[in-house]
C-alpha positions in Angstrom: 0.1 18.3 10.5 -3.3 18.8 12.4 -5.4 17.6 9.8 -6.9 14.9 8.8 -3.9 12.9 6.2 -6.2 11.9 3.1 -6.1 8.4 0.6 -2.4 9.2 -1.3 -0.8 10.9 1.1 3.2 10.3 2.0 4.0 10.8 5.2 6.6 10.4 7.7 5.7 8.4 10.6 8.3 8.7 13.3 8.8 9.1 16.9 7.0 12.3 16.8 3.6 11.0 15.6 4.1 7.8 18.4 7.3 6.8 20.4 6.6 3.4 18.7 8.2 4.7 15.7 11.7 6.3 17.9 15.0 6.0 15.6 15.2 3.0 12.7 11.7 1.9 13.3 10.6 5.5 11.8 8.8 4.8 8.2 7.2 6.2 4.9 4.1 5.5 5.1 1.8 5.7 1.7 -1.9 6.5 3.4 -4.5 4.0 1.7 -7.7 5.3 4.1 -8.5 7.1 7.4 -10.6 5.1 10.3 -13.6 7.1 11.2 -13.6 5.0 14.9 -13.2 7.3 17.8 -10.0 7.7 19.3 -8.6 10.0 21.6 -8.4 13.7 20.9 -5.3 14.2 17.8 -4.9 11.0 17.2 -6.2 9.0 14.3 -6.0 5.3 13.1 -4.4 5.0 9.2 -4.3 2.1 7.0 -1.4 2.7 4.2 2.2 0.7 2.9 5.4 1.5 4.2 7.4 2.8 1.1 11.2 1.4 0.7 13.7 3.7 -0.4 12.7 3.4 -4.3 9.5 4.1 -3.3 8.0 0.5 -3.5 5.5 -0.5 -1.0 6.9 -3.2 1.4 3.9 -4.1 3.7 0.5 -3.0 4.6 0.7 -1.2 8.3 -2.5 -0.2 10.2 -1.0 2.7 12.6 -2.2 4.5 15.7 -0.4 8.2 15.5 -0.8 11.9 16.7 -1.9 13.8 13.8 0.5 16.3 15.3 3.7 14.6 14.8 2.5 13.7 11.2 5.1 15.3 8.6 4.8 15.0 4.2 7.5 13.1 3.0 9.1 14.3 0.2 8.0 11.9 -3.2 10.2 9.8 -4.8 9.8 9.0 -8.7 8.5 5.8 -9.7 11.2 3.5 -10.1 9.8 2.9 -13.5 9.5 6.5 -14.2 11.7 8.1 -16.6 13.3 4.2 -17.7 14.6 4.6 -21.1 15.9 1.8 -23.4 18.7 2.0 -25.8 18.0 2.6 -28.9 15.0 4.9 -30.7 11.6 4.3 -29.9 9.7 1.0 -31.2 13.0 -0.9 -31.9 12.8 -4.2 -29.7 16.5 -4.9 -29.1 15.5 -8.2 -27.8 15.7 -10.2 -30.7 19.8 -8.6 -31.3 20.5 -10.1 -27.6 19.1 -13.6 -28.5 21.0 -13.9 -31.4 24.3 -13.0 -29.8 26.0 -15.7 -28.4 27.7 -15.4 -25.2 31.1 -13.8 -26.0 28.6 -11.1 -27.5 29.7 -12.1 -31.5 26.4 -12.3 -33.8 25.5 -15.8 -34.9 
C-alpha cells in the first residue's frame, strides 16, 4: 500500500510495515485517523485499535509504519452481526426461562 490508509480502514500491521511488529507481535489494526506531522519519506504516524480475532477492538495503538509494508486485512463480521434468537421475531423468550425452574420443568 503506498497510500495514504484512511479513517476505517483494516489493515495488517506486521514486520513488513516496521520490524517492531516481526512474528506474534503482528496486529489488526482498525485506522481511527492519519497524523499530518512530518516524518520521514513512506512512513506515516496512525492512530487506530487493534482488532481481536472477533473483530473487537482491544486497545487504542498510535503506530509509526512504512506505508509500504501496509497490507488490508480481510473484515470480519460483527460479532453481533447475523445473531438470531430462537423463536419468531418479537417473541421475548425471557419470561419462559424465568419461569422454569432449574431442572428446566415449568412452574
Amino acid at each position: 500500500m503506498n497510500e495514504r490508509p484512511r479513517p476505517g480502514d483494516l489493515l495488517i500491521v506486521d514486520r513488513a510495515a516496521s520490524v517492531q511488529f516481526a512474528g506474534e507481535r503482528a496486529l489488526r489494526l482498525r485506522v481511527v485517523s492519519v497524523s499530518d506531522r512530518p516524518t520521514y519519506d513512506g512512513w506515516v504516524w496512525l492512530t487506530g485499535y487493534v482488532l481481536d480475532r472477533r473483530g473487537e477492538a482491544t486497545a487504542r495503538r498510535e503506530v509509526f509504519v512504512r506505508l509500504a509494508g501496509l497490507r488490508p486485512a480481510a473484515t470480519t463480521p460483527s460479532p453481533r452481526a447475523g445473531r438470531r434468537t430462537a423463536g419468531p421475531p418479537g417473541v421475548d423468550r425471557r419470561a419462559d426461562r424465568q419461569a422454569a425452574g432449574p431442572d428446566g420443568a415449568r412452574r
